[in-house]
C-alpha positions in Angstrom: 56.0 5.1 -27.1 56.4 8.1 -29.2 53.2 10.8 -29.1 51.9 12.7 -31.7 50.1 16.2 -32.1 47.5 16.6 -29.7 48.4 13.9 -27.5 48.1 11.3 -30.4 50.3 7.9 -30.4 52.5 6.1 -32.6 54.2 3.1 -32.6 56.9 1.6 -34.5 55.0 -1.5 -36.3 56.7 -5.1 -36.3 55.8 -7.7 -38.9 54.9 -11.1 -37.4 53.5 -14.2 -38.2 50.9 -14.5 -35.7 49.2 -17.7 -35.1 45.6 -17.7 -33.8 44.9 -18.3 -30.3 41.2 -18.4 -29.9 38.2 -18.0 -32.6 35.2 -17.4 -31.4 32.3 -17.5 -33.5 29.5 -14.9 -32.9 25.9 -14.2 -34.8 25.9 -14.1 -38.4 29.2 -13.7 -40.2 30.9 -12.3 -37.3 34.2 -13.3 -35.4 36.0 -13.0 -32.5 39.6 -13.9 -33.6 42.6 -13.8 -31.0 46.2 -13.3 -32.4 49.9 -13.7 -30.8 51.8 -10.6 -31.4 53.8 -9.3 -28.1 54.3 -5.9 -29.8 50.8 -5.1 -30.6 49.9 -6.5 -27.0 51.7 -4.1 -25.1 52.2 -0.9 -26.9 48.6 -0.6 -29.2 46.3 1.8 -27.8 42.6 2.9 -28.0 42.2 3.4 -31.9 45.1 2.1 -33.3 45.0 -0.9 -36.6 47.1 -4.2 -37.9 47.1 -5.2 -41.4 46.8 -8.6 -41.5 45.7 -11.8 -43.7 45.5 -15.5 -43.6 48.1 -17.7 -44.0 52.1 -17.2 -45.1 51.6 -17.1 -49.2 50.9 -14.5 -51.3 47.4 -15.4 -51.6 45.5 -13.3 -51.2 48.2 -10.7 -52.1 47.2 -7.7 -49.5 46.6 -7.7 -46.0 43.6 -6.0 -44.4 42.8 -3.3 -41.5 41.7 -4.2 -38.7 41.0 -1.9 -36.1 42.1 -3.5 -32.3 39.6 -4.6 -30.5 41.3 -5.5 -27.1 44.5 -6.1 -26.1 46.1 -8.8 -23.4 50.0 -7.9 -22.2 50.0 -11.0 -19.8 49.3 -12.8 -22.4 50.6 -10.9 -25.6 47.7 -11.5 -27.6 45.1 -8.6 -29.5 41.7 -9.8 -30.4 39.9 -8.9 -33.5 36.5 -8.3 -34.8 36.1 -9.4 -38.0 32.9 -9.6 -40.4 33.6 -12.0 -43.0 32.0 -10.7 -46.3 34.8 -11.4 -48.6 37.6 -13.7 -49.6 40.5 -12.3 -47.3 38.0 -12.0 -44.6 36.3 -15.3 -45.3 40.4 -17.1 -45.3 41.1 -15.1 -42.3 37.7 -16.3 -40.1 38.3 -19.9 -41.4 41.5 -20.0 -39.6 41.9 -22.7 -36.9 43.9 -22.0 -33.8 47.4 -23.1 -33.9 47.2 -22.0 -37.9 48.8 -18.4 -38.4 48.3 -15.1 -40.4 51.0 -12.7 -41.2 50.1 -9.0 -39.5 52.2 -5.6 -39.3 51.1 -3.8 -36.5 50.5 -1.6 -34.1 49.6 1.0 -37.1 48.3 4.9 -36.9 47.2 7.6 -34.6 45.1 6.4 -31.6 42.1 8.2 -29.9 43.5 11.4 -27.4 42.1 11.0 -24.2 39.0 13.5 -23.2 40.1 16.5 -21.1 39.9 15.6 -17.3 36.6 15.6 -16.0 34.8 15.3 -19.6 32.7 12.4 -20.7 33.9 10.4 -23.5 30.4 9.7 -25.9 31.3 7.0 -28.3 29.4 6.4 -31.6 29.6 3.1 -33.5 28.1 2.3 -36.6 28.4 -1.6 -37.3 31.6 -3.6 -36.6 33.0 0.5 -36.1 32.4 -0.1 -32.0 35.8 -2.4 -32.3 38.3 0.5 -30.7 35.1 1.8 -28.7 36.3 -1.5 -26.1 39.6 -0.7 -26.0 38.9 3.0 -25.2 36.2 2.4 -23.0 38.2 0.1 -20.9 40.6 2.3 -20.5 38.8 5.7 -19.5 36.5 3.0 -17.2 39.6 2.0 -15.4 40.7 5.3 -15.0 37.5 5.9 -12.9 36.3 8.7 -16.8 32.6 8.9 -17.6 32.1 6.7 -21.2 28.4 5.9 -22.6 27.8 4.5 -26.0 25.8 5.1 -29.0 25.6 1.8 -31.1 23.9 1.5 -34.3 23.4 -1.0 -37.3 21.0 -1.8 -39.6 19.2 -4.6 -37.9 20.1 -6.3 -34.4 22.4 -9.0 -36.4 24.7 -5.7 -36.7 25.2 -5.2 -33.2 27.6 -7.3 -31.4 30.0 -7.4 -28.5 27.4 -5.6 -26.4 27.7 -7.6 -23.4 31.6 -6.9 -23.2 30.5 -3.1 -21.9 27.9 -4.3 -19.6 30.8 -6.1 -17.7 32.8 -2.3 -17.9 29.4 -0.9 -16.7 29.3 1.5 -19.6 26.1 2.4 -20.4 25.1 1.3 -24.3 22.2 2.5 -26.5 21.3 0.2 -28.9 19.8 1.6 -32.1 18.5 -0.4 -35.5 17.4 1.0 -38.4 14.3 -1.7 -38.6 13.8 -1.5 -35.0 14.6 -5.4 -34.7 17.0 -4.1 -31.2 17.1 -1.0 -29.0 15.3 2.3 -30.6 14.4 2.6 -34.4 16.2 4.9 -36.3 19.3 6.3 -37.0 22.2 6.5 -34.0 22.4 10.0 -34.1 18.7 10.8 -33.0 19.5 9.8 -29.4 22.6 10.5 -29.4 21.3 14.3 -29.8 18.6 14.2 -27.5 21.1 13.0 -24.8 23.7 16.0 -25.4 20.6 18.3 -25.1 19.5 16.7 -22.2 22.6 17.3 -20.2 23.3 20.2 -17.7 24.6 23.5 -18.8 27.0 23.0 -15.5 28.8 19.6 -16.8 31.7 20.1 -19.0 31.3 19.8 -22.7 31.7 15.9 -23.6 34.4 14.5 -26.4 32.7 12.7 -29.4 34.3 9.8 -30.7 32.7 8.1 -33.9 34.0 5.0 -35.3 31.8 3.4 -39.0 30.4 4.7 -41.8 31.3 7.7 -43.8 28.2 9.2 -43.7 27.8 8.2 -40.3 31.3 9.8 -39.4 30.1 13.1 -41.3 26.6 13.3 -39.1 28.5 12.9 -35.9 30.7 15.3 -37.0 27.4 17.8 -38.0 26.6 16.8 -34.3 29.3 18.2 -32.8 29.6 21.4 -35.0 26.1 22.7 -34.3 26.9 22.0 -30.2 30.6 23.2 -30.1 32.1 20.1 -29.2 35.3 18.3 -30.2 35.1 15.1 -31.9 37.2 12.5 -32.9 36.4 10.8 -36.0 37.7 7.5 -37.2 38.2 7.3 -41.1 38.0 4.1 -43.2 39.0 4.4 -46.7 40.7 1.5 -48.6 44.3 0.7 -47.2 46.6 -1.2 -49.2 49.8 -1.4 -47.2 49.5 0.4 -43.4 52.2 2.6 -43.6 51.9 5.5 -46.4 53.3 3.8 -49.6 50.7 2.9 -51.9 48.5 6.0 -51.2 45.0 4.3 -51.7 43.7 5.8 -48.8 44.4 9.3 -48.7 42.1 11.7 -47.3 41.5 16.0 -47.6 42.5 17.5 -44.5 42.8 20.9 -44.0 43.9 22.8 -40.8 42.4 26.4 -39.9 45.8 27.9 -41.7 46.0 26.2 -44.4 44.5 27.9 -47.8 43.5 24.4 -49.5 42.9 21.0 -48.4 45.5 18.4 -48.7 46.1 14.8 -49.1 46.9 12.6 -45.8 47.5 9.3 -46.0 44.8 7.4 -43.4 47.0 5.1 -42.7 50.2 7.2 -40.9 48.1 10.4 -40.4 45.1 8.9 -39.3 43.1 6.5 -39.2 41.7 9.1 -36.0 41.4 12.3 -36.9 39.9 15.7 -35.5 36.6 16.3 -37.4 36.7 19.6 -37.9 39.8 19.2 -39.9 38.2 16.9 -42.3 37.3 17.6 -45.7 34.0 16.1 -46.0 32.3 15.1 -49.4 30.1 17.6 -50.8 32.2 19.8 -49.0 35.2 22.5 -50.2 37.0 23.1 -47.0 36.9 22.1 -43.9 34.9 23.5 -40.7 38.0 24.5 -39.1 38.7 26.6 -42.0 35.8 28.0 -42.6 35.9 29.6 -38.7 39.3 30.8 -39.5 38.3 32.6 -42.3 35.1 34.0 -40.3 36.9 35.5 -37.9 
């Protein structure tokens, strides 16, 4: 499997009409949906996407990102969670097993490990704590500190939690109407717990995977404390692999004079938030301290 910058993976994506293994309906409009695909199976890792949609016609004409959820090489299936709230969603949850959906995959730059002997902190916003499994499972396995920070608007937004119980990885809950866990927003304790550590542990790795503006205040987060974080992008993706440029994003590295446009799909979708370009924003934090100095 070929590595990118900073440790970063790619893999070479295979287009496969997958049938569905398992669906498992959850709360709400979420999904647990299990695919066949041996290639995503055994070479995805922590962070990494399919595009895929319903059925073998052109309708509806694009597939969708998923980010992986889990994967299972003994068995070459990946699991999905999926939120269905519109029609490819909706086509794709209504699958049956047995019934099959046409997905390109593994797709993009995964999550770089945390440096030995640093704590991985994870922050999910929503269906964002899909890779947050993956990762977690990983680093647990590998005997590396995880905890996670997962927030949503009400406890209907905030599934999967049991799955990192049976890692035994700790997991804050947080809603913003207090139905689950603390109210508030997920960065309140997520902040009092990096203050609360010891000046003698090593500095933890951020990883935040949901909304923008989520994304951006975990990436404030990190700034103020000196920390690296990884941040998961989600713009709209049309194709997965750098053609139709819908989801480009401003990066800019600490030597480059302007931002420039990456596509999210091949560049990202994980990215190093101090290279990002945020909005409101007219470079990026890593070239503002270049410039400083």
């Amino acid at each position: 499997m070929p590595a990118g910058p900073s440790g970063y993976h790619r893999s070479v994506p295979v287009h496969r009409d997958v049938p569905l293994v398992r669906r498992e309906p959850l709360e709400g409009t979420y999904f647990l949906l299990t695919f066949r695909h041996a290639e995503v199976a055994h070479e995805a890792r922590p962070g990494q996407y399919v595009m895929i949609k319903a059925g073998t016609s052109a309708e509806p004409p694009l597939r969708r990102p998923f980010s992986l959820m889990s994967v299972s090489p003994e068995h070459d299936t990946f699991t999905l969670f999926v939120k269905a709230v519109g029609v490819g969603t909706q086509a794709l949850t209504a699958l049956q097993p047995g019934e099959v959906a046409q997905c390109l995959g593994p797709l993009g730059r995964s999550f770089e490990a945390p440096r030995a002997g640093s704590q991985a902190v994870m922050v999910a916003g929503g269906y964002g704590i899909a890779p947050f499994l993956m990762l977690a499972g990983e680093l647990a396995g590998k005997g590396g500190a995880c905890r996670v920070f997962y927030g949503g608007r009400s406890a209907a937004d905030l599934q999967i939690r049991d799955a990192f119980a049976e890692l035994d990885v700790p997991l804050v809950a947080v809603t913003q109407d207090g139905s689950l866990g603390e109210r508030g927003l997920v960065t309140d304790p997520l902040e009092r717990y990096l203050d609360g550590l010891p000046s003698t542990d090593p500095s933890p790795t951020l990883y935040a995977c949901g909304p923008d503006a989520m994304l951006h205040a975990v990436a404030r987060v990190a700034e103020r404390r000196g920390l690296a974080c990884q941040v998961s992008l989600d713009p709209w993706m049309g194709c997965g692999i750098g053609t139709c440029l819908g989801c480009v994003v401003r990066i800019q590295g600490p030597e480059e004079p302007q931002p420039k446009y990456r596509c999210a799909c091949t560049e990202g979708p994980v990215f190093d938030s101090r290279l990002v370009v945020w909005h409101g924003a007219v470079s990026s934090v890593a070239r503002r301290a270049a410039v400083a100095q």
